[in-house]
C-alpha positions as CSV (number, residue, x, y, z in Angstrom):
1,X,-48.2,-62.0,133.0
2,X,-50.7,-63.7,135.0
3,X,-54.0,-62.1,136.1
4,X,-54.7,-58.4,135.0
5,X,-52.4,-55.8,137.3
6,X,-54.0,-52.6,138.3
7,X,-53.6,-49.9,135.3
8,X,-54.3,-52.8,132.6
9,X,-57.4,-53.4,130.4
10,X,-59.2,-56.7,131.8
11,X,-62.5,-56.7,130.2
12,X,-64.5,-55.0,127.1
13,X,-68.3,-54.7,126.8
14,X,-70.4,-54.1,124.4
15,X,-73.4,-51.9,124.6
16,X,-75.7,-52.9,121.5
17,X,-78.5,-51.3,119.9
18,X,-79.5,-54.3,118.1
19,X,-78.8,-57.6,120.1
20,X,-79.7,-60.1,117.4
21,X,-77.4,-58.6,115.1
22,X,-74.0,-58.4,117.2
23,X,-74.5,-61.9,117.9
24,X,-74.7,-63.1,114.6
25,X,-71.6,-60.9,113.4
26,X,-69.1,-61.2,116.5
27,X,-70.1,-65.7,116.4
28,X,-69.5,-65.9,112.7
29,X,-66.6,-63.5,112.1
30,X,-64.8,-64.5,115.7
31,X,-65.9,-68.3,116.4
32,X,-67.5,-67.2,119.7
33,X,-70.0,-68.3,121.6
34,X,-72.6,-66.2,123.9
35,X,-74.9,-67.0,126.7
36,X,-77.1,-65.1,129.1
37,X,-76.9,-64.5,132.3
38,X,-79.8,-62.3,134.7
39,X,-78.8,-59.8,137.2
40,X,-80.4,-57.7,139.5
41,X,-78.5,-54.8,138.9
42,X,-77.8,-55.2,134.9
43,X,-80.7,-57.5,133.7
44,X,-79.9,-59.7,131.0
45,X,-76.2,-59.7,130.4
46,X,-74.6,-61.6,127.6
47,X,-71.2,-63.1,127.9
48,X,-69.1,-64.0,125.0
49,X,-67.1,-67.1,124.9
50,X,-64.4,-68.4,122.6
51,X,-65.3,-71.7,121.1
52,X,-68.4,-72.8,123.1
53,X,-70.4,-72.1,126.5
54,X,-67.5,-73.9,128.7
55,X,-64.6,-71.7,126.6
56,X,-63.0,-68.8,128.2
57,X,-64.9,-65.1,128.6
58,X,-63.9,-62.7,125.7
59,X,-66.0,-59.9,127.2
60,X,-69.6,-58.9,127.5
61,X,-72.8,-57.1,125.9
62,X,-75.9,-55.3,127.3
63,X,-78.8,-54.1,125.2
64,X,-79.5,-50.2,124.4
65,X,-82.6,-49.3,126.4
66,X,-82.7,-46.5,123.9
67,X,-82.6,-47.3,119.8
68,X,-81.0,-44.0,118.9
69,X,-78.0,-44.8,120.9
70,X,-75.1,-45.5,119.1
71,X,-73.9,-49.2,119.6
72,X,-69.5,-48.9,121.3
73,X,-67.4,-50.9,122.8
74,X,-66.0,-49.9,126.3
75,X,-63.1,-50.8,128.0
76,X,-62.4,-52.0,131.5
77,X,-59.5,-51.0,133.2
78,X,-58.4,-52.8,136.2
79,X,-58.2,-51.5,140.1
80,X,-57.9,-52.3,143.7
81,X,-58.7,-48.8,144.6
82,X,-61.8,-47.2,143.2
83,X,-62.7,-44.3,145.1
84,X,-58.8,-43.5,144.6
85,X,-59.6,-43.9,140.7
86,X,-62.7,-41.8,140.7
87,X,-61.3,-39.2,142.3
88,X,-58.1,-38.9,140.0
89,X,-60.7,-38.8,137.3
90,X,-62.6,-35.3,138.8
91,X,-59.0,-34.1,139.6
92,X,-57.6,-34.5,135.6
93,X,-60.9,-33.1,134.2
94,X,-62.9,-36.0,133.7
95,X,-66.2,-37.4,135.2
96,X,-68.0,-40.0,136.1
97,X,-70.9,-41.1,134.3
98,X,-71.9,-44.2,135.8
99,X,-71.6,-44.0,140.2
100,X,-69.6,-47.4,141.7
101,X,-72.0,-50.3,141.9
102,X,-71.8,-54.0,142.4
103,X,-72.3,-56.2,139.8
104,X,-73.8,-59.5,141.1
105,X,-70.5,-61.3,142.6
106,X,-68.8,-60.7,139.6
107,X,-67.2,-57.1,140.8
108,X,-67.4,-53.7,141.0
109,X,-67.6,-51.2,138.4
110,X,-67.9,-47.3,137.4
111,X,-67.7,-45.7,134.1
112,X,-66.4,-42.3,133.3
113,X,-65.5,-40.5,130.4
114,X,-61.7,-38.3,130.2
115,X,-61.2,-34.9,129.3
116,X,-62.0,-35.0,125.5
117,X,-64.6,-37.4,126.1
118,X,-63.8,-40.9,125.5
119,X,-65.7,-43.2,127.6
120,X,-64.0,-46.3,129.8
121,X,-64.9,-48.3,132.9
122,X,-63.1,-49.2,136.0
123,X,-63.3,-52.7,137.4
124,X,-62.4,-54.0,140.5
125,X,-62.8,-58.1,140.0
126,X,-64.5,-60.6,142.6
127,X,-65.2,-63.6,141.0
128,X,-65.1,-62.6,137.4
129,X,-61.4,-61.5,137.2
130,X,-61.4,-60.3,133.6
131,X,-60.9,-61.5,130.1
132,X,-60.3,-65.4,130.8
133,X,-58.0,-65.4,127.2
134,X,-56.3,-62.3,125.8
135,X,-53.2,-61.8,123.4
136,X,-54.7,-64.5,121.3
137,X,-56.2,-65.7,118.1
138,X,-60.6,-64.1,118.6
139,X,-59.7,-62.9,121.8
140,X,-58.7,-59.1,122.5
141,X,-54.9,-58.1,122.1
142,X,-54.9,-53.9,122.4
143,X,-56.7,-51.0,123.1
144,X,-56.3,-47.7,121.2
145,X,-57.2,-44.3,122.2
146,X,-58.0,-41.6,119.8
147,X,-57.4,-38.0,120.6
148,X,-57.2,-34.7,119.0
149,X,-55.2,-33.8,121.9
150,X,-52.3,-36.3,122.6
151,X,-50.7,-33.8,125.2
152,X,-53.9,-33.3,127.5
153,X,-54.6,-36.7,126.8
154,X,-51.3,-37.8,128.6
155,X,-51.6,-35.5,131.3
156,X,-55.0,-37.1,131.8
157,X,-54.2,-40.8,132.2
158,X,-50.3,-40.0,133.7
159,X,-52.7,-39.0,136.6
160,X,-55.1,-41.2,136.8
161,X,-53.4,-44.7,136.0
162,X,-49.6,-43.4,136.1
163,X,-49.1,-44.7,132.6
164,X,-45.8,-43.6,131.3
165,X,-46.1,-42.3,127.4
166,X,-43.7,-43.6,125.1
167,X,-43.2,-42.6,121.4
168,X,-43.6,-45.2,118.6
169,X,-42.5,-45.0,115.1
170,X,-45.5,-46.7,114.1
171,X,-47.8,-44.1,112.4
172,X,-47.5,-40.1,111.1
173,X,-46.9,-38.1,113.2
174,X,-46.0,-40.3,116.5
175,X,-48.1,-43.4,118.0
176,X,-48.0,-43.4,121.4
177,X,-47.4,-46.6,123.8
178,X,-48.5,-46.1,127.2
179,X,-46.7,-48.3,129.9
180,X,-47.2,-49.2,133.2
181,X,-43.3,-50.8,134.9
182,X,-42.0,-52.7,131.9
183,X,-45.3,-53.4,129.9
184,X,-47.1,-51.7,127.2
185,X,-50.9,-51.6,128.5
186,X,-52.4,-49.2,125.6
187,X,-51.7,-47.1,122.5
188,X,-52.9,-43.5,121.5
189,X,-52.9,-42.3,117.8
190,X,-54.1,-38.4,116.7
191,X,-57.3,-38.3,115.3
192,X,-57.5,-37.7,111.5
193,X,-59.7,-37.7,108.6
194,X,-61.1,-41.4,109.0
195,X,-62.2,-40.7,112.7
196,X,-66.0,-39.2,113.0
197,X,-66.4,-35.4,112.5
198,X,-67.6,-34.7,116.4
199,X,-63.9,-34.2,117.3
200,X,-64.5,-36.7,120.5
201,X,-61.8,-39.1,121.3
202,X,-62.7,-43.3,121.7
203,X,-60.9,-46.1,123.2
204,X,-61.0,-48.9,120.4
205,X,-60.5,-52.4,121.3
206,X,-58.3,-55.4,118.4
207,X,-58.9,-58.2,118.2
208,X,-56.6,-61.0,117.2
209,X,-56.9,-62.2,113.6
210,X,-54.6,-64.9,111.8
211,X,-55.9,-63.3,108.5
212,X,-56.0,-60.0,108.8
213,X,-57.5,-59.4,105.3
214,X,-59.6,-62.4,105.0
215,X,-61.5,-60.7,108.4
216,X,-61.6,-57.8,107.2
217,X,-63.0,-59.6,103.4
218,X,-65.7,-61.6,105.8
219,X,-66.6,-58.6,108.1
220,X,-67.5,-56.5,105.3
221,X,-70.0,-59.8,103.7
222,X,-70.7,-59.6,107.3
223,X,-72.1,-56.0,107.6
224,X,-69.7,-54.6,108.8
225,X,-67.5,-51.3,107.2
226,X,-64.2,-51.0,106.8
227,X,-63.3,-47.7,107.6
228,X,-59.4,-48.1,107.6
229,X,-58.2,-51.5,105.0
230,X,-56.0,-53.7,106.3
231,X,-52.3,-52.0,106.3
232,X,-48.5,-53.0,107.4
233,X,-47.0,-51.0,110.5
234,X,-44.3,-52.7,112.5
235,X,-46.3,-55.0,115.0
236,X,-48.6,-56.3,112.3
237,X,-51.1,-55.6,110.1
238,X,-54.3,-54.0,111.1
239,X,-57.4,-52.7,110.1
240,X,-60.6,-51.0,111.4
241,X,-64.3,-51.9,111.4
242,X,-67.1,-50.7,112.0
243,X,-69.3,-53.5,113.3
244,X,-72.9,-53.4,111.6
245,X,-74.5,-51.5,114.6
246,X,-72.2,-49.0,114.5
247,X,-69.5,-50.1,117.2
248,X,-66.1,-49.7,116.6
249,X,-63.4,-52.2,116.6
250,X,-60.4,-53.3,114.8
251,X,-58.5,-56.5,113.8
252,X,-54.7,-57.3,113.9
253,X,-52.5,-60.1,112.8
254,X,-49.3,-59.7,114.7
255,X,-46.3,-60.2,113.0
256,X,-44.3,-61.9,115.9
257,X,-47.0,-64.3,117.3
258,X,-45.6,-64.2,120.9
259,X,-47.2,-60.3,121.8
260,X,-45.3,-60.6,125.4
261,X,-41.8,-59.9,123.6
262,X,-43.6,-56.8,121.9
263,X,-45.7,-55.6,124.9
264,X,-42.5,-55.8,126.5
265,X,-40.2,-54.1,124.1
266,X,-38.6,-51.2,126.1
């Protein structure tokens, strides 16, 4: 796959209530690096790198303006038609939180949140076309949504990205694979017991481990908390973290280290 096709996440951006901190945990548990750029219409921005300031973009992170926000990760799905997008998004139920707006000459974004509440961005790329590594070791290789309402939740982004839902015997009761053509672009699980108590369903970026429980070992020295421990399910083995600010993420070690063949599997 080269490049990041309309319908398919192409960047993921932190927004951080303490800056100092998510540096220190995402550089030591990841190997990343992270520099600064200053734009109008953001501020400061920081950019994560893999390996050093010249490696390729893993994604970004902003600063809370407000402490008693709660730290998350956001996804940014990619597209060539944003007003087409944003409407979709008012016409499934959802809205949009943040209006479209240039950022710098990277692109141009908006963020919204779905029907039951999960937030995610659109991004329509000028000279920063996403995530410059993905689908490998410190660099993102899924997003997850979790729902208490798989069906609305299907109707929702059927409409607005066409995604095509496919059932995965992955996890009780069914994991979902959404697809766009002949690729697998995101997953969907049920929310359950180790999901927060406010019933609102989040988009959860992995990232790429080659030890999945060694990660999950340092994250926790790290700060972090392991809310689910590392555990088998046919693609890998997973587990998922919350990040010592309170953002959520989760690690995976794949057990067939080429992902195309299994984000390709029919």
């Amino acid at each position: 796959m080269n490049g990041f096709p309309p319908g398919f996440a192409s960047w993921v951006e932190l927004a951080s209530s303490d800056l100092e901190a998510s540096r220190d945990f995402y550089c030591e548990l990841f190997g990343w690096y992270v520099y600064t750029l200053t734009a109008a219409e953001v501020g400061d921005y920081d950019v994560f790198t893999l390996g050093d300031v010249q490696g390729p973009e893993i994604g970004g992170m902003f600063g809370l303006a407000d402490g008693s926000q709660r730290s998350a990760w956001t996804i940014f799905f990619r597209t060539d038609d944003l007003p087409a997008r944003l409407d979709a998004v008012r016409e499934a139920g959802g809205q949009v939180l943040v209006e479209p707006m240039n950022v710098a000459d990277l692109g141009r974004m908006a963020q919204c949140v779905d029907s039951q509440g999960a937030d995610f961005a659109l991004w329509v790329p000028y000279n920063l076309k996403g995530a410059g590594v993905v689908d490998e070791p410190s660099a993102m290789c899924w997003v997850e949504l979790a729902c208490p309402d798989i069906d609305e939740a299907r109707r929702f982004y059927g409409h607005v990205f066409g995604w095509k839902a496919v059932d995965r015997p992955y996890t009780a009761p069914t994991y979902t694979n959404w697809k766009v053509g002949g690729w697998s672009v995101a997953g969907m699980v049920s929310m359950d017991e180790r999901w927060p108590s406010d019933g609102l369903s989040r988009w959860t970026p992995y990232f790429w481990v080659t030890d999945c429980d060694a990660a999950a070992a340092r994250a926790a020295e790290l700060g972090a908390r392991v809310r689910m421990p590392p555990a088998d399910i046919e693609p890998g083995r997973y587990s998922i973290l919350t990040d010592p600010t309170g953002a959520r993420l989760a690690i995976f070690t794949p057990a067939n280290a080429d992902l195309r063949a299994v984000k390709e599997a029919p």
